[in-house]
Each structure stands twice: as C-alpha cells, then as structure tokens.
N, C-alpha and C positions, 0 to 999 in steps of 0.2 A: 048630242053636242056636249052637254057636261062630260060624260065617259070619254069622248076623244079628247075634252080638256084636262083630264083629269091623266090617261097616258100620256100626254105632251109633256105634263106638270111634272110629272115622275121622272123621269129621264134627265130634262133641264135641273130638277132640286140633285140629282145626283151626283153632275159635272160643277154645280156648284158646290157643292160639299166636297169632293175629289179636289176642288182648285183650292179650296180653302187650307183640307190640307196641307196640301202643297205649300201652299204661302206660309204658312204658320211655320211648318218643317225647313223653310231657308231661313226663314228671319231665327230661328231658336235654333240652329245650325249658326248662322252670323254670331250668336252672342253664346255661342258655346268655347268661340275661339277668343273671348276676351279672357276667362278663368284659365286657357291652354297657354295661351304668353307669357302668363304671371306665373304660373307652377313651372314653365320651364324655364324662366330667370331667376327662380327659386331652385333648381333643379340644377341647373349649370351653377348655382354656388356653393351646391353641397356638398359635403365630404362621402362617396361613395367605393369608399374601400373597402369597407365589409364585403361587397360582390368579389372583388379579388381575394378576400378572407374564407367565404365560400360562396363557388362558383354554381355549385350546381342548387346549393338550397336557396340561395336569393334570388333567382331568376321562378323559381318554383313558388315559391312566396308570394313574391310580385302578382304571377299570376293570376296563384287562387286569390288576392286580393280584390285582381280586376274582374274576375268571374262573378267574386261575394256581390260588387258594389253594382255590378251590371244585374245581379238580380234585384237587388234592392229597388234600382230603376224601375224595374221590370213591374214589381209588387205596389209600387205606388205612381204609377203612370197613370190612373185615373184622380189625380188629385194633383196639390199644387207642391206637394211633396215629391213630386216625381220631377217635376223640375226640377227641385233645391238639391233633388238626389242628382239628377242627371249634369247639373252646373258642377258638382264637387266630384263627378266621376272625372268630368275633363280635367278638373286641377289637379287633379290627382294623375289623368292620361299625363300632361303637363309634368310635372314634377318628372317623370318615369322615363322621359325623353331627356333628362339631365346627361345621365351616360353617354348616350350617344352625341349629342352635343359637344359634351366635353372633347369628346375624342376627336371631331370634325373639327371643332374652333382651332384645337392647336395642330391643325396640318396648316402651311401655307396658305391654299387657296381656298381655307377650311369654311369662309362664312359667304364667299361663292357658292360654293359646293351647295352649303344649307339653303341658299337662293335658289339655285338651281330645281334643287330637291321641289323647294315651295314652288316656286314658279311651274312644272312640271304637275305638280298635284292638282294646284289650280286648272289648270290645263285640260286636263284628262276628266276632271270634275265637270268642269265647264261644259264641255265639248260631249260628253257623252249623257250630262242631266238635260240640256237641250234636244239630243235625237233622242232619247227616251219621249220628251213633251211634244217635241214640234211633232213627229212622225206619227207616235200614239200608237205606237207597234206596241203589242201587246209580246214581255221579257218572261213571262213566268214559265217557260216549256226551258229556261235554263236552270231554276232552281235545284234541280233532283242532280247535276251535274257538279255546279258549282259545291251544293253542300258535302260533296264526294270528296270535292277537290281539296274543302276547309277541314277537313277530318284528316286527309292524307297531308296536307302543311302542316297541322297541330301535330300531329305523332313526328313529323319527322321534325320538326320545332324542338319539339320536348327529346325526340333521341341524341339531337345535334348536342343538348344541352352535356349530353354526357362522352358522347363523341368529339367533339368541340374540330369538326373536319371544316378546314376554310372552303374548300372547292363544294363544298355539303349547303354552308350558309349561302354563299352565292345563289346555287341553284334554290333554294327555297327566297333568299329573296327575287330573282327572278320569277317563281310561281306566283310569290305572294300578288307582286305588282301586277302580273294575270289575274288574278284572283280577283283583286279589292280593284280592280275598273271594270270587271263584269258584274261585279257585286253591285259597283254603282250604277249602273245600267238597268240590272235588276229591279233595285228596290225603288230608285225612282221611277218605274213603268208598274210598278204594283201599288203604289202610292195613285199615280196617275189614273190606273184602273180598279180602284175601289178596294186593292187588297190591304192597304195599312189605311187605319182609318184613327189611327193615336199617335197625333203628332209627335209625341214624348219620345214612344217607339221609334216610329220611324227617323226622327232624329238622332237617336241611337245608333241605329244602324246603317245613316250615313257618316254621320262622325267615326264612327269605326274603321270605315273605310277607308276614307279622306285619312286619318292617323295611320293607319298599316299603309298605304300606300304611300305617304310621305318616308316612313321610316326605311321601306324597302328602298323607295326612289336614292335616299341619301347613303345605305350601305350600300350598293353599287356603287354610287359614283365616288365615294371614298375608295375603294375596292380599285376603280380603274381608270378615275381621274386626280385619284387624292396627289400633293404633292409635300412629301415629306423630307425634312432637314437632313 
C-alpha cells in the first residue's frame, strides 16, 4: 500500500509543479508588458535618425544587443536577478519598437493599425496557449522543424538588412508570424509537459514570441492596409 501511495504521490507532485509553472510564467509574462509600454512611449519620443545615418550597422547593433541581454537572462534565471534582468530586457524590447511605431502612428489609420496588430497577437496567443493546456497534446515532435525554420528567418533577416528587398520583408514577415504561433504552441505544451521547468526561461521565450509576432502582425498590415497622405 505505501508503494502504490507513493506512485500515485509522484505523478500528482508532478502536474502540480508543471501547473505551477505554468501560473507563474503568465502572471511574469503579465508584468513583463508593464516595462514594454513604458520603453515604447519612451521609444516613440526618441530621436532615431542615426538608423537612417546607418542602416546596416544599427539594426546589427540592436541585435547583438538583444542576444547579449537575453544571455544575461539566461545566466541568472536561477536567482532574483533573472527577473530584474528579464523586466529591463522587455524595456528595452520596448524602447526597440519606437521605429516601427513611429512609422505606423503617422499613417492615417496608423494607431488602428497598432490595435489591430495587438488585438491579433492577443488573439493567436490566447487561442493557441489554451489548445496547448485544454488538449495536453504533447508539441515537442515540432521543435527540430521550427528551430530550422528560426535559422532560415534569422539569415534571411540579417541579408534583407543589406538587400533592403520590400517583396523580401514581406515574405519574412509572413514566415515570422508562422513561426512565433508555432513557437507559441510549442513552448506552452513543453512547459505543460515538464519540459521548461524555469519560469524566468520560459517567460522569455513566450515574450519573444508574443513581441515578433506583434511586429510582424503590424508590418503587414501597414504593408497592405496602411493608409497614407
């Protein structure tokens, strides 16, 4: 009797710890978008001419920026430094969204548009971190696909930079937004099923998604609903 109490006990401590996660990674998910508001009404006032000064080395900057500060994350996610890192990556995601912002506010239907975008991310966020949890399908046989797919958007990202092809952008933000709603699919079914098990992490690597998927959602629809003077 204790041995059958004891595999009962294991299984149940499991799902408990898995939901735990879970809870922890939307509520510090929720409060990662209060530092993304402020850095991007910080971001939409700044003066960002230097990217038109240079085009190809500011956007490469940026980058290695977000790379450096997403290892920092990385390095202190077992401490309470991982959050303080992980809160000043979003303000900083925040600030970074200033350009594009800028460029959407002054179309016409520009701060529709930005709704759109949000409402849309929320959307797909919503709808796809539910059938991850409700169904409990098990997402990890997409891994080895998708991270094919983030390698093949990164280079062609980083060539566009120097290509600078509109019909190029398009098509990568089309992928991306493929991308970062399987990615969300993903990583909450590997959360769900005991594969991330650091909240820090794993809110990382939904905020990631949820940001590239907003950014793509919004160039497109500037791209083929913008309405300009």
């Amino acid at each position: 009797m204790q041995y059958e109490s004891q595999v009962l006990t294991q299984p149940s401590s499991l799902v408990l710890g898995q939901n735990k996660v879970l809870r922890n990674t939307y509520m510090m998910l929720a409060l990662t978008m209060i530092p993304t508001v402020i850095g991007a009404f910080v971001g939409m006032s700044a003066n960002f001419s230097f990217m038109a000064q240079y085009p190809i080395m500011a956007p490469l900057l940026m980058f290695a920026a977000m790379m450096g500060m997403m290892f920092a994350v990385a390095a202190l996610r077992n401490s309470v430094w991982g959050i303080v890192a992980l809160l000043g990556f979003t303000f900083v995601a925040g600030v970074l969204l200033g350009p594009i912002l800028q460029v959407a506010l002054h179309l016409k239907n520009g701060a529709q548009l930005v709704g759109m975008a949000a409402g849309g991310t929320g959307l797909v966020f919503f709808s796809l971190a539910t059938l991850a949890t409700v169904t409990k399908k098990d997402f990890s046989f997409m891994g080895k696909f998708l991270f094919i797919g983030l390698i093949l958007l990164i280079v062609a990202s980083l060539a566009n930079i120097f290509l600078a092809i509109p019909a190029l952008s398009l098509t990568i933000s089309a992928m991306a937004v493929l991308i970062f709603s399987a990615y969300i699919l993903y990583d909450v079914s590997r959360i769900v099923h005991g594969g991330e098990t650091n909240y820090v992490m794993a809110t990382l690597g939904l905020y990631l998604n949820i940001y590239n998927l907003f950014v793509s959602l919004l160039q497109l629809l500037m791209a083929f609903a913008g309405e300009r003077d």
